[in-house]
C-alpha positions, -999 to 999 in steps of 0.1 A, spaced: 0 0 0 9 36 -3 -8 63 20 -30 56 47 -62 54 19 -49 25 -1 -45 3 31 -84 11 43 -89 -3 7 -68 -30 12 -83 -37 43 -118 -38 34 -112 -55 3 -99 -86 22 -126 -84 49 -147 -85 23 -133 -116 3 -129 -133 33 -171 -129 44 -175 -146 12 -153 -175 19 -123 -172 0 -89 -171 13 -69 -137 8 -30 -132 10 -16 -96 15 18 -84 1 31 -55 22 63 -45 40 51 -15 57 49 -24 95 29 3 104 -2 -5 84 -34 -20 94 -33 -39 69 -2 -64 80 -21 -70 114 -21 -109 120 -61 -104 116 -65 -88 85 -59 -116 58 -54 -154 62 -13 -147 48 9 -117 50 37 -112 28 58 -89 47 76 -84 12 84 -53 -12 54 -50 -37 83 -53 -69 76 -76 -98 101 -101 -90 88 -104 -53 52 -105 -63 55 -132 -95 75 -152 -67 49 -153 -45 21 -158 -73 45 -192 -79 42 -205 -44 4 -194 -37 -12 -200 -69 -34 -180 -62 -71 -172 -83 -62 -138 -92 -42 -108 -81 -64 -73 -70 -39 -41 -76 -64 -18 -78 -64 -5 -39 -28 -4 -33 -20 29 -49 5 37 -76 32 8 -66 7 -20 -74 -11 -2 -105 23 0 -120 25 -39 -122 -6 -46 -135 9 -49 -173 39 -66 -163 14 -95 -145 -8 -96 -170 17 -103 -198 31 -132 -172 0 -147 -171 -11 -138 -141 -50 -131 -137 -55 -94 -126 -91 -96 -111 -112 -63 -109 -103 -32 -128 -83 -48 -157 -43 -34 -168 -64 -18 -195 -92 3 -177 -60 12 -153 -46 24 -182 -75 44 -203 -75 61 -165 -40 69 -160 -28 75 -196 -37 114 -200 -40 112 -243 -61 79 -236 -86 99 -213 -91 130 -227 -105 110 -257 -125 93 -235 -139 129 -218 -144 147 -255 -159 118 -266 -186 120 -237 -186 156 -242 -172 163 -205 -157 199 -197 -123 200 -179 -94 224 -177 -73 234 -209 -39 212 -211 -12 187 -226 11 166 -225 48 170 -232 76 150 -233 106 182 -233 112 215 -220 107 237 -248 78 217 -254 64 225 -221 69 263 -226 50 266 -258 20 247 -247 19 270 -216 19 296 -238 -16 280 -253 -29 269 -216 -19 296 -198 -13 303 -163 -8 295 -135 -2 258 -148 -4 224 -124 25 205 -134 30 167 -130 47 137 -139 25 113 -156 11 80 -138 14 94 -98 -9 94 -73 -7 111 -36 4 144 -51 42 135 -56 61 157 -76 34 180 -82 36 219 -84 12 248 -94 37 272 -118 29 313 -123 51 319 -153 75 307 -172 106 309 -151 90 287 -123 81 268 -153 118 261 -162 128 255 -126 103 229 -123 115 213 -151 151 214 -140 150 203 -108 117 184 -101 116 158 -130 131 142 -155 109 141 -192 115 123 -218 92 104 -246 86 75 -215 78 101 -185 61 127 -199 49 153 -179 13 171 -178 3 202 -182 -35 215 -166 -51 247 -164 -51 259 -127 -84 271 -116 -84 299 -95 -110 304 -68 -126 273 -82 -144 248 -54 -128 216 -51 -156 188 -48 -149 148 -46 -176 128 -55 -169 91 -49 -191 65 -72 -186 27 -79 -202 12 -110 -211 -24 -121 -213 -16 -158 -249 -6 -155 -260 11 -122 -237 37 -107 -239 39 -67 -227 75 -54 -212 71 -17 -211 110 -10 -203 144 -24 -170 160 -2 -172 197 -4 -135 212 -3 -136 245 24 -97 257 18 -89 268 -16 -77 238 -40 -39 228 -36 -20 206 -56 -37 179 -46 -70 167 -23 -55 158 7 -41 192 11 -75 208 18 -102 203 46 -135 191 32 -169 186 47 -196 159 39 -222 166 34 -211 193 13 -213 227 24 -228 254 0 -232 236 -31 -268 241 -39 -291 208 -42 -295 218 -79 -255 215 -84 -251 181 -66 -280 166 -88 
């Protein structure tokens, strides 16, 4: 797991497998988890989530499948690398991971349900970077591609903190590109959290964020129920 989020998940998801009889086996080496307590699956792993260590343990176990999804960004980024062993990823597949994670792959999927979001791009070099900000336009949230938990991510005013971003937070290249997103200013953060079977969509609650935006969620206070959307806005 990575941040205290992904282990509820994890947590819950093996309470959950286990109520419906099935045996669960958790790969973690953080001690200070809940989920490596003695009580929380029927094996613990106390391993590093890596490919090697993982495919060794799929060996031994033999397990039905393998569940990345709740583990955060450490786990999601193995999901191709098991698949193509033949290992059965069970839940969201490597390729809906993907379609999520891959900015190109999910800005199709927004204009082609003709969703709004903020201007932006992704590049792959500096002078790249510079000229699309020029398009955008500031101030700019800048991140690597495929991270989760706000790591490595900064809100730019102009092109010099552009540059130093660039220079000193990440590397870029055509494999780690970075992207580019419209800052919204005085904008009101909301989370709405929703689970879907394919037909019916189930939403859990609408968070209303009360301290301006940051660079990422868990900066910010939130209330729930929200606090001065109107009833119009969260149907």
């Amino acid at each position: 797991g990575q941040g205290i989020e992904f282990d509820y998940c994890c947590v819950h998801a093996s309470l959950a497998l286990r109520e419906d009889g099935y045996e669960t086996i958790m790969v973690n080496c953080n001690p200070e988890t809940v989920s490596t307590d003695y009580d929380t699956s029927d094996r613990l792993y106390f391993e590093p989530v890596t490919l090697e260590d993982v495919l060794e343990i799929v060996r031994i176990e033999k397990p039905k499948g393998v569940i990345v999804q709740y583990g955060g960004q450490t786990p999601l980024k193995l999901a191709r690398a098991l698949e193509a062993a033949g290992v059965p990823v069970i839940g969201t597949s490597p390729d809906a991971i993907d379609r999520a994670e891959d900015r190109e792959r999910f800005q199709h999927a927004v204009d082609r349900l003709k969703l709004k979001q903020p201007a932006n791009a992704t590049v792959t070099a500096i002078e790249m970077a510079v000229e699309k900000a020029k398009e955008i336009g500031y101030p700019l949230v800048v991140r690597p591609s495929y991270v989760l938990g706000g790591r490595a991510m900064e809100i730019v005013y102009d092109e010099a903190d552009l540059r130093r971003y660039f220079q000193t937070a990440v590397s870029v290249s055509n494999d780690a590109p970075v992207l580019l997103d419209h800052f919204l200013d005085d904008a009101v953060e909301v989370d709405v959290d929703a689970i879907c079977d394919g037909e019916m969509v189930l939403i859990g609650g609408i968070m209303e964020h009360i301290e301006q935006a940051g660079v990422h969620s868990g900066d910010s206070a939130c209330s729930l129920p929200a606090y001065t959307l109107s009833q119009e806005i969260q149907d």
